[in-house]
Backbone atoms as SQL, in Angstrom:
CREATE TABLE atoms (id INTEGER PRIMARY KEY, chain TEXT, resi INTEGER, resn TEXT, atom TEXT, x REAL, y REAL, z REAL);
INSERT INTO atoms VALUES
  (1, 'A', 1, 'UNK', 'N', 111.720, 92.337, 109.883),
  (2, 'A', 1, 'UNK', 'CA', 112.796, 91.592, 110.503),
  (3, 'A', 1, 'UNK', 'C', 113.513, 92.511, 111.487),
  (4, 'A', 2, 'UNK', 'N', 113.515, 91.755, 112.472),
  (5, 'A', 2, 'UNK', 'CA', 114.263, 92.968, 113.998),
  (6, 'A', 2, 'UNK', 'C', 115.734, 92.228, 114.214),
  (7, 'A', 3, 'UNK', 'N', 116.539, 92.968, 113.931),
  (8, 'A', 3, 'UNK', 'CA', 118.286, 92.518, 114.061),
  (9, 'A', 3, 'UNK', 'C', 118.890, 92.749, 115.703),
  (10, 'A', 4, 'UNK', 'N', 119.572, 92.205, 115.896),
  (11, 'A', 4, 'UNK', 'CA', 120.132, 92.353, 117.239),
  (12, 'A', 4, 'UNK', 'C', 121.141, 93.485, 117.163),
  (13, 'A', 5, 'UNK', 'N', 121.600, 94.286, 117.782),
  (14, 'A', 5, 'UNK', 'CA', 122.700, 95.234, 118.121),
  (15, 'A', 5, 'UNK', 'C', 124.045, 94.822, 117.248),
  (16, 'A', 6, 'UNK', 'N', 124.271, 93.344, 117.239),
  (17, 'A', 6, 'UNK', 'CA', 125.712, 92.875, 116.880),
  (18, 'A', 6, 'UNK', 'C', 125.368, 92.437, 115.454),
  (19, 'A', 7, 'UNK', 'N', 124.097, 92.295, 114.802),
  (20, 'A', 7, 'UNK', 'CA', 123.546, 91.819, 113.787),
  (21, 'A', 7, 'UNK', 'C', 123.937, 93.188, 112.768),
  (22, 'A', 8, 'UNK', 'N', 123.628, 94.270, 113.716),
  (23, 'A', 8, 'UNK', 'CA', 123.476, 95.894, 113.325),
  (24, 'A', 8, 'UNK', 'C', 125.035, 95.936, 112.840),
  (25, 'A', 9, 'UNK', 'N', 125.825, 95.870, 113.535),
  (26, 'A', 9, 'UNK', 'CA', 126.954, 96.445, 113.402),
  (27, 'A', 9, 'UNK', 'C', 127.626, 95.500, 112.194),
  (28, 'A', 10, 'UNK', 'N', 127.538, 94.288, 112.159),
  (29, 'A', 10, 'UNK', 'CA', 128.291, 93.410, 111.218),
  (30, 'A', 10, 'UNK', 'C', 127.452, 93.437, 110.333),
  (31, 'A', 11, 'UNK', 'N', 126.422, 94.111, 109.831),
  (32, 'A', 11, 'UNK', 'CA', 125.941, 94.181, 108.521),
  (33, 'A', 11, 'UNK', 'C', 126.759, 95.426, 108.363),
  (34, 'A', 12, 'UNK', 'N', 127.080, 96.540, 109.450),
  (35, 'A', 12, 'UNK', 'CA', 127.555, 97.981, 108.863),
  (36, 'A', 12, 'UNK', 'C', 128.930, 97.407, 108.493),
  (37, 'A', 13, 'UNK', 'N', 129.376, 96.520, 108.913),
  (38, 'A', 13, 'UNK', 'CA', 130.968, 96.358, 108.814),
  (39, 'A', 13, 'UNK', 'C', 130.917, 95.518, 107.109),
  (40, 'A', 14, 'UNK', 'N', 129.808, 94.913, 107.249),
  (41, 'A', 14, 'UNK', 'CA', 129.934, 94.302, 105.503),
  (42, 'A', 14, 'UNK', 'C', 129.725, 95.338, 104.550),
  (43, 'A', 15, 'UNK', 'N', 129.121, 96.123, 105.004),
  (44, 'A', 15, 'UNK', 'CA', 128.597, 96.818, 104.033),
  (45, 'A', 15, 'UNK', 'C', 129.745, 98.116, 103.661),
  (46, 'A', 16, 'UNK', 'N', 130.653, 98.607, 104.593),
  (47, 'A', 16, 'UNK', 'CA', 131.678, 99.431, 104.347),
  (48, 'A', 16, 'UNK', 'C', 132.750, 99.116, 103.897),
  (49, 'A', 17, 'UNK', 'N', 133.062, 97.842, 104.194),
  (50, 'A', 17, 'UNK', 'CA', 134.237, 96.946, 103.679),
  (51, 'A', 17, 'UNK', 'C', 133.320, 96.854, 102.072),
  (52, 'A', 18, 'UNK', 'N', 132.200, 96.235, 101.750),
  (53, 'A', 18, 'UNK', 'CA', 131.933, 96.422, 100.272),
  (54, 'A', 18, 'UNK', 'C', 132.095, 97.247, 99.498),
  (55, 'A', 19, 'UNK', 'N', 131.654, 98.895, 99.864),
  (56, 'A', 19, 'UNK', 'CA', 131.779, 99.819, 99.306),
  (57, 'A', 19, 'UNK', 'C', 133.106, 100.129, 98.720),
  (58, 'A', 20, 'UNK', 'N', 134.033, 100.031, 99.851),
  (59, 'A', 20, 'UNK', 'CA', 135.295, 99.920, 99.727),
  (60, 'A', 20, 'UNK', 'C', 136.218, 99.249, 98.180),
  (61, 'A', 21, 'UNK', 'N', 135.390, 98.863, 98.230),
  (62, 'A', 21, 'UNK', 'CA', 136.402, 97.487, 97.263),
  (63, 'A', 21, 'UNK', 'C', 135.493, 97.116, 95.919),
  (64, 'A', 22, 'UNK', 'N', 134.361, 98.012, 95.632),
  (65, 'A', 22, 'UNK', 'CA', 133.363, 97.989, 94.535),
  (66, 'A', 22, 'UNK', 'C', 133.895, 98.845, 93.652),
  (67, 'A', 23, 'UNK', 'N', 133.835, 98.576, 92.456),
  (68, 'A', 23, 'UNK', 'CA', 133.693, 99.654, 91.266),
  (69, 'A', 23, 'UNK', 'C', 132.576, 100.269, 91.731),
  (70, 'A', 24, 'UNK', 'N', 132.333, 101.499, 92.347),
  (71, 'A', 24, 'UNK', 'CA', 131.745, 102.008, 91.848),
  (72, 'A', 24, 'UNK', 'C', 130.757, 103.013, 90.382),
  (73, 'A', 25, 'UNK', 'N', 131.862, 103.195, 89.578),
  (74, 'A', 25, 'UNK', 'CA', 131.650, 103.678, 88.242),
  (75, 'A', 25, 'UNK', 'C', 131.072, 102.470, 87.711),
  (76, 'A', 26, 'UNK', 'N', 131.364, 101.342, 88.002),
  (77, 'A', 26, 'UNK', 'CA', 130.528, 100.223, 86.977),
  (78, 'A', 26, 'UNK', 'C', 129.612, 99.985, 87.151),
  (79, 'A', 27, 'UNK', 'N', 129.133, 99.938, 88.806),
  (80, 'A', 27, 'UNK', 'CA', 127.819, 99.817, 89.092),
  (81, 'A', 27, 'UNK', 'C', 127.067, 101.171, 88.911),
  (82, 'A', 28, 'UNK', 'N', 127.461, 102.357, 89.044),
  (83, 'A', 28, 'UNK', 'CA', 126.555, 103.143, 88.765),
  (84, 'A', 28, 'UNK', 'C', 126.068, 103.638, 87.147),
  (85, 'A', 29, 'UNK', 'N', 127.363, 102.809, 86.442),
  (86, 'A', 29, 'UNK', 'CA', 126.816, 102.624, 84.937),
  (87, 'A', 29, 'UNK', 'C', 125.660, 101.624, 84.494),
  (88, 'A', 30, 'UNK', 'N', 125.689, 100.444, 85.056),
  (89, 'A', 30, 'UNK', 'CA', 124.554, 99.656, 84.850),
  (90, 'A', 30, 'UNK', 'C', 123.535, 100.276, 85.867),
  (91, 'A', 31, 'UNK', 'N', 123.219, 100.612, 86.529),
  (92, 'A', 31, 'UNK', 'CA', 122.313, 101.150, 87.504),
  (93, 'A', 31, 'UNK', 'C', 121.556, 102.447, 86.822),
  (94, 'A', 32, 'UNK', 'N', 122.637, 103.042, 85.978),
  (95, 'A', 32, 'UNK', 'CA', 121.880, 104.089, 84.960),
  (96, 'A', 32, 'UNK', 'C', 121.287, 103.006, 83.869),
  (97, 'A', 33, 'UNK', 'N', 121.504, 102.261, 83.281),
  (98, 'A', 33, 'UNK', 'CA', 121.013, 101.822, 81.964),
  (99, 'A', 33, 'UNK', 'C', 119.709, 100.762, 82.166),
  (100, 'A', 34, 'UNK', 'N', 119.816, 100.615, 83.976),
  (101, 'A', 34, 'UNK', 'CA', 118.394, 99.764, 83.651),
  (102, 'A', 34, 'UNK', 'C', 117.933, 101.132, 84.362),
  (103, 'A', 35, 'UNK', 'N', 117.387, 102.061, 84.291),
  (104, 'A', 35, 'UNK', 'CA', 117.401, 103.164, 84.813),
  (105, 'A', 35, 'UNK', 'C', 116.451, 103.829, 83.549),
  (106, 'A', 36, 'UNK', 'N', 117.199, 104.033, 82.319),
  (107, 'A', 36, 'UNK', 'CA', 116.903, 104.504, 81.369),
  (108, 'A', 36, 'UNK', 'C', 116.441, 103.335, 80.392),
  (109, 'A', 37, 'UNK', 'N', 116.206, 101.823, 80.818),
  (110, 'A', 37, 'UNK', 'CA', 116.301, 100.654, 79.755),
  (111, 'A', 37, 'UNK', 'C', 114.501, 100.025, 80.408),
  (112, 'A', 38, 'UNK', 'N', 114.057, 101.142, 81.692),
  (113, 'A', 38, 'UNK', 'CA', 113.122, 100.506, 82.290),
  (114, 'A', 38, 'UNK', 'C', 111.645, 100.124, 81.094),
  (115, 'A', 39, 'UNK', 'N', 111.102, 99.307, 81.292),
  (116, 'A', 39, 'UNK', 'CA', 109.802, 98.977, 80.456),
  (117, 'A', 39, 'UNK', 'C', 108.601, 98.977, 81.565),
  (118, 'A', 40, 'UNK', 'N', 108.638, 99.382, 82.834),
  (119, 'A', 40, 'UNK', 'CA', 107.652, 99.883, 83.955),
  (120, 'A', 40, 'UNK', 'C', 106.845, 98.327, 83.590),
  (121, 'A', 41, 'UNK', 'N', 107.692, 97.384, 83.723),
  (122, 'A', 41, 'UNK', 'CA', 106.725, 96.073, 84.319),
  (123, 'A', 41, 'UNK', 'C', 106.693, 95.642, 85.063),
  (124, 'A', 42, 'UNK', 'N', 107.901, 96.271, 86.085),
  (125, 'A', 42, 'UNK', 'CA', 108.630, 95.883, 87.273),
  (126, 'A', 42, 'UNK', 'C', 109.400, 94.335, 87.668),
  (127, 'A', 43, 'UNK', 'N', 109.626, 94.084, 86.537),
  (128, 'A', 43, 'UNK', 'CA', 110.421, 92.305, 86.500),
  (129, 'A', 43, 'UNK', 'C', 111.635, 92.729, 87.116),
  (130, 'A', 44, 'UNK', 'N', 112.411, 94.407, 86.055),
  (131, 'A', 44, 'UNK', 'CA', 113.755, 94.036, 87.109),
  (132, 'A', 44, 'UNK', 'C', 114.231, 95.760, 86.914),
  (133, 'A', 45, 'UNK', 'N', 114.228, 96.673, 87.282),
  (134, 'A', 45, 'UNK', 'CA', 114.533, 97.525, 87.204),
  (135, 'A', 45, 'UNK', 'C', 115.559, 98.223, 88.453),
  (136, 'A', 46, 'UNK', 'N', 116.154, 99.279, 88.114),
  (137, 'A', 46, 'UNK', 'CA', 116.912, 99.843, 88.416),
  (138, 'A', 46, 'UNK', 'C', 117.304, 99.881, 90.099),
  (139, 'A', 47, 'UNK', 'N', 116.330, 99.986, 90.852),
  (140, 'A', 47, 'UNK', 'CA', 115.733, 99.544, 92.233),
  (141, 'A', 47, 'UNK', 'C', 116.112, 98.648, 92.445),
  (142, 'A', 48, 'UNK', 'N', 115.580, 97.549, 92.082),
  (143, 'A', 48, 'UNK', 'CA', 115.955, 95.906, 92.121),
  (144, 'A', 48, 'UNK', 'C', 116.987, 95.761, 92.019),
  (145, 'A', 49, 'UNK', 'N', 118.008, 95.986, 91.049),
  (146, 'A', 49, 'UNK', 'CA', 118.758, 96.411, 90.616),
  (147, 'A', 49, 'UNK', 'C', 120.481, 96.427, 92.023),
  (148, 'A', 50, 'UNK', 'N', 120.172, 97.508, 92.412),
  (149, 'A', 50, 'UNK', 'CA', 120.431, 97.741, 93.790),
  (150, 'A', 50, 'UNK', 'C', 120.365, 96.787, 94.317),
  (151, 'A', 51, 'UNK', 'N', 119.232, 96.735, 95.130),
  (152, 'A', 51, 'UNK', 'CA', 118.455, 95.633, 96.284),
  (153, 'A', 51, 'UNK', 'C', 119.390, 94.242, 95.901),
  (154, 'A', 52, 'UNK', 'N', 119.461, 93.290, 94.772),
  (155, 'A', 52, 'UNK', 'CA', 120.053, 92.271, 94.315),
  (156, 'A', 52, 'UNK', 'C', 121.472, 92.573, 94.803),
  (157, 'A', 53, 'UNK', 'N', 121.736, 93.587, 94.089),
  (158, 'A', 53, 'UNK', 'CA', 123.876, 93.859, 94.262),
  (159, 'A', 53, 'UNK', 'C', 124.058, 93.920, 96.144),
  (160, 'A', 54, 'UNK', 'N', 123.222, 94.627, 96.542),
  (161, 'A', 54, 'UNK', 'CA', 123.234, 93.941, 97.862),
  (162, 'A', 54, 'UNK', 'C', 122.972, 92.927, 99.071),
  (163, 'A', 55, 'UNK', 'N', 122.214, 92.393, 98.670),
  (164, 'A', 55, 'UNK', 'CA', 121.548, 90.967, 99.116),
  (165, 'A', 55, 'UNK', 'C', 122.997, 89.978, 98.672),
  (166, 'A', 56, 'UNK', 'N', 122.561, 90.059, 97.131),
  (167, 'A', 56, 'UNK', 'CA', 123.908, 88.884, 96.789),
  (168, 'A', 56, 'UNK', 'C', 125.589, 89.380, 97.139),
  (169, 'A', 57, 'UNK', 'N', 125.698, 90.281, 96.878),
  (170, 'A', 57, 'UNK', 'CA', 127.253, 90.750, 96.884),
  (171, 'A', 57, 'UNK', 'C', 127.693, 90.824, 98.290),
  (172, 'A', 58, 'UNK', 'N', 127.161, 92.051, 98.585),
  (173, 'A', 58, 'UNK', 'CA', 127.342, 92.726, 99.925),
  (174, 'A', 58, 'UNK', 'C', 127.386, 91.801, 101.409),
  (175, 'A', 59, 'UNK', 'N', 125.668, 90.860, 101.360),
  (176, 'A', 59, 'UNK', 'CA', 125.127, 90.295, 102.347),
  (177, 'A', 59, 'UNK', 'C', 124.850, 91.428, 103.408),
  (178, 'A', 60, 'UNK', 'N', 123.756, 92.477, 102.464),
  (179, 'A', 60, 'UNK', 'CA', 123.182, 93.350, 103.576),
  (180, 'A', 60, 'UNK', 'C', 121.568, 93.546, 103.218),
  (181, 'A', 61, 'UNK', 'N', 121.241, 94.147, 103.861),
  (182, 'A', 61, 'UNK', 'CA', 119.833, 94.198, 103.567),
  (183, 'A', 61, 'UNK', 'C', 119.638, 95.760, 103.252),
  (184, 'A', 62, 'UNK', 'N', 119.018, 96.194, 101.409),
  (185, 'A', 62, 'UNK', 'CA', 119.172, 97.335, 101.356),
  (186, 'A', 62, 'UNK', 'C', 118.024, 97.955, 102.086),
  (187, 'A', 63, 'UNK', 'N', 117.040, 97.239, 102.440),
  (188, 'A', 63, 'UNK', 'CA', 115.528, 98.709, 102.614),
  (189, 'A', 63, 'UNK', 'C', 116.073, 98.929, 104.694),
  (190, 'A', 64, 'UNK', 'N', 117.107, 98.254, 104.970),
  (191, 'A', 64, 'UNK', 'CA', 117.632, 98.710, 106.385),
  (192, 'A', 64, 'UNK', 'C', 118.232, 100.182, 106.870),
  (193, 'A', 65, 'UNK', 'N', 118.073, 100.686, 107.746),
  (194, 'A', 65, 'UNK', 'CA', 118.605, 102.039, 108.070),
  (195, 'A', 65, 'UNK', 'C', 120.147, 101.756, 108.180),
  (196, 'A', 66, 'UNK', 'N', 120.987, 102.580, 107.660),
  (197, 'A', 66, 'UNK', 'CA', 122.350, 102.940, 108.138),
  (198, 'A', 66, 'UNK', 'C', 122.382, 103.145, 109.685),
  (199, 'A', 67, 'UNK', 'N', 123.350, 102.523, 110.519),
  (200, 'A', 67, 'UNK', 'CA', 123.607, 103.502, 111.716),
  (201, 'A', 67, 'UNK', 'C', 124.105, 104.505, 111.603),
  (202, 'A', 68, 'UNK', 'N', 124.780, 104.616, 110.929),
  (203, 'A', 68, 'UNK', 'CA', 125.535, 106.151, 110.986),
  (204, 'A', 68, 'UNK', 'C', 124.492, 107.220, 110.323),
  (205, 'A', 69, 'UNK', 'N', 123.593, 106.749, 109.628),
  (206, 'A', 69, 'UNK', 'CA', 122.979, 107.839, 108.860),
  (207, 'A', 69, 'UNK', 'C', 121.623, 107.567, 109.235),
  (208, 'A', 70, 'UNK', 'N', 121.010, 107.490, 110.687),
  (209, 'A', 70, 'UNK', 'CA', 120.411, 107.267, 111.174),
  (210, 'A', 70, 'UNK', 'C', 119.596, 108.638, 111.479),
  (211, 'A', 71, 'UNK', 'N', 120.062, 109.955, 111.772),
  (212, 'A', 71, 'UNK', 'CA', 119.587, 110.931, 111.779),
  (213, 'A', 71, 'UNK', 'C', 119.065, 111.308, 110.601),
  (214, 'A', 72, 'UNK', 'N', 119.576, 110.754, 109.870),
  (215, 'A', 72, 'UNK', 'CA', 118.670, 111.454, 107.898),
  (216, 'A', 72, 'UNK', 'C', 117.938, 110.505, 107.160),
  (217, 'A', 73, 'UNK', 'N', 117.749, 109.265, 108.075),
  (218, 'A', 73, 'UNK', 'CA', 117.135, 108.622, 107.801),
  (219, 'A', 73, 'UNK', 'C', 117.301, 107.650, 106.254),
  (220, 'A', 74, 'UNK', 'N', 118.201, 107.435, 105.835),
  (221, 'A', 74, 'UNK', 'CA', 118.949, 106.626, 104.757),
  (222, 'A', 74, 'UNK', 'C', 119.002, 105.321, 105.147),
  (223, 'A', 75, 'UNK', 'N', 118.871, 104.780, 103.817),
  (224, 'A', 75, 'UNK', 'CA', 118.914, 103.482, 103.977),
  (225, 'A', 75, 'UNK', 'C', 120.408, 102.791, 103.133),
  (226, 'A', 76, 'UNK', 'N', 120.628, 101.405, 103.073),
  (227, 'A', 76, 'UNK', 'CA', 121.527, 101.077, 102.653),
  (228, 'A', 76, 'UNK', 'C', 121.224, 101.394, 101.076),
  (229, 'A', 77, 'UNK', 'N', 120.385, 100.922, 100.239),
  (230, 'A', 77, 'UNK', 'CA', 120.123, 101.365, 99.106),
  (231, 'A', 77, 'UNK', 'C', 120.388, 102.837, 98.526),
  (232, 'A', 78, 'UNK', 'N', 119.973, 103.946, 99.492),
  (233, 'A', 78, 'UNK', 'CA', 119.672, 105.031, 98.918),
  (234, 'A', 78, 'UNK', 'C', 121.675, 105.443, 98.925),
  (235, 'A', 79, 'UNK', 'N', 122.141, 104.837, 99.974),
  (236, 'A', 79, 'UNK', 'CA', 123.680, 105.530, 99.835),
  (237, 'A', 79, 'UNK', 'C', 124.374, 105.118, 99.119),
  (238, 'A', 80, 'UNK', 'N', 124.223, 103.488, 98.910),
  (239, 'A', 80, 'UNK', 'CA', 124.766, 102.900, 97.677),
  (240, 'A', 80, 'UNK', 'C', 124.472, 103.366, 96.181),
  (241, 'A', 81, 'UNK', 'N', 123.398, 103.918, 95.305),
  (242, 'A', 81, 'UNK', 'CA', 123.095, 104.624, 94.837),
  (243, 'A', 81, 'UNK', 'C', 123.562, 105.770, 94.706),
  (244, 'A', 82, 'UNK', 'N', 123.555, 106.693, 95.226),
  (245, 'A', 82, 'UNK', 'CA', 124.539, 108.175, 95.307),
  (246, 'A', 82, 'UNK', 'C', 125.662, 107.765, 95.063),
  (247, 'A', 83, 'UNK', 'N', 126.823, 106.773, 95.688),
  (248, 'A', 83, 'UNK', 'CA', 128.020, 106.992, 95.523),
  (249, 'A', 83, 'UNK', 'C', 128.050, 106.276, 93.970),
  (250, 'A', 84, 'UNK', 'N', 127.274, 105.545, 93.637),
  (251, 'A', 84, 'UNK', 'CA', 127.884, 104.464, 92.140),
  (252, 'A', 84, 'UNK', 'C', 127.499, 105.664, 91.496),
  (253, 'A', 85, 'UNK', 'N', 126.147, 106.377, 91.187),
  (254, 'A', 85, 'UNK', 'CA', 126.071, 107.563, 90.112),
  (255, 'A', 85, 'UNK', 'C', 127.367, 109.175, 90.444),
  (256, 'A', 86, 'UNK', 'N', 127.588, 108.868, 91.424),
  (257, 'A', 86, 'UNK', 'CA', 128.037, 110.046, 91.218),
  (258, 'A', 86, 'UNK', 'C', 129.391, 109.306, 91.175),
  (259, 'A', 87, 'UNK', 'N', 130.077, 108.105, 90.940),
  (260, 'A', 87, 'UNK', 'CA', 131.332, 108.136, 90.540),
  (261, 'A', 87, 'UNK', 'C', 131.225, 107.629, 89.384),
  (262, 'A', 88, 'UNK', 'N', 129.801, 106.932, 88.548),
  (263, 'A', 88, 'UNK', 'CA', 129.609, 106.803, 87.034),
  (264, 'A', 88, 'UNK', 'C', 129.496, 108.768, 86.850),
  (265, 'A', 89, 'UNK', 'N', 129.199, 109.277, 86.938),
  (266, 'A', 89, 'UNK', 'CA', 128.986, 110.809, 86.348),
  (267, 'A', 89, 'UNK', 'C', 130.345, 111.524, 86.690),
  (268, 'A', 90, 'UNK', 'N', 131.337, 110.986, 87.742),
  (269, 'A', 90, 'UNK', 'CA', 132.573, 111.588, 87.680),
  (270, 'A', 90, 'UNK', 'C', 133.697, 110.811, 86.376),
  (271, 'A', 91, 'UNK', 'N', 133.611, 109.834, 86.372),
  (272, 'A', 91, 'UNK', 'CA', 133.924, 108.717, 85.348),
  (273, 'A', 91, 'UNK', 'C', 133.992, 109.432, 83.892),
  (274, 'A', 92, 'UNK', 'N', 132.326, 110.124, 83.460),
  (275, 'A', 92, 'UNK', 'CA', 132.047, 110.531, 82.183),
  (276, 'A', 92, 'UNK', 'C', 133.046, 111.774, 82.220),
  (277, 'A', 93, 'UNK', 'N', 133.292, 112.606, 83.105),
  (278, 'A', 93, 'UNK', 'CA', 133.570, 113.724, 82.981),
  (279, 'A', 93, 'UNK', 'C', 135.322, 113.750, 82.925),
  (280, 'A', 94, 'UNK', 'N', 135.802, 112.822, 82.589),
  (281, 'A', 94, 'UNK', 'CA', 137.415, 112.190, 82.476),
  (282, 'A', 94, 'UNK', 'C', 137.647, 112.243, 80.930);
C-alpha cells in the first residue's frame, strides 16, 4: 500500500497523539505475557499483539516506516514496543 505525503503525516500525527495518552506500562505488561504465554501456533501472539493495538486503537499501520525514524529504519511496531516494555520494566522497578 503506497500513502500519499498527507496520508504520511496524519498517520504520524495519530500515532503520537496515541502514544501520548496510552498506558504504556499496561500495554507493555500484556505484550510481555503473550510474549511468555506464546504456544508458537501463531493464532495470536505477542507481534499480533502489537499490530491489532494499532490497527484498532491507534488507526495506524504498524509494519509502516516512521518519518522521523526513517534513517534507522523503524517501524511503527518496533517503537511502540520499546516504549510499552521499557515503561512495563520501569513500572516493576517501583
Amino acid at each position: 500500500m503506497r500513502l500519499t505525503s498527507d496520508q504520511v503525516a496524519a498517520q504520524q500525527i495519530r500515532f503520537d497523539k496515541f502514544l501520548a495518552t496510552v498506558n504504556l506500562a499496561k500495554l507493555g505488561k500484556k505484550y510481555y505475557y503473550f510474549m511468555a504465554a506464546d504456544n508458537s501456533d501463531g493464532r495470536y501472539n505477542s507481534y499480533c499483539y502489537i499490530l491489532r493495538v494499532l490497527r484498532l486503537c491507534a488507526n495506524v499501520e504498524g509494519c509502516m516506516y516512521h518519518p522521523e525514524f526513517l534513517a534507522f529504519n523503524r517501524f511503527y511496531n518496533e517503537i511502540l514496543r520499546a516504549a510499552a516494555l521499557s515503561a512495563f520494566l520501569d513500572s516493576l522497578k517501583k
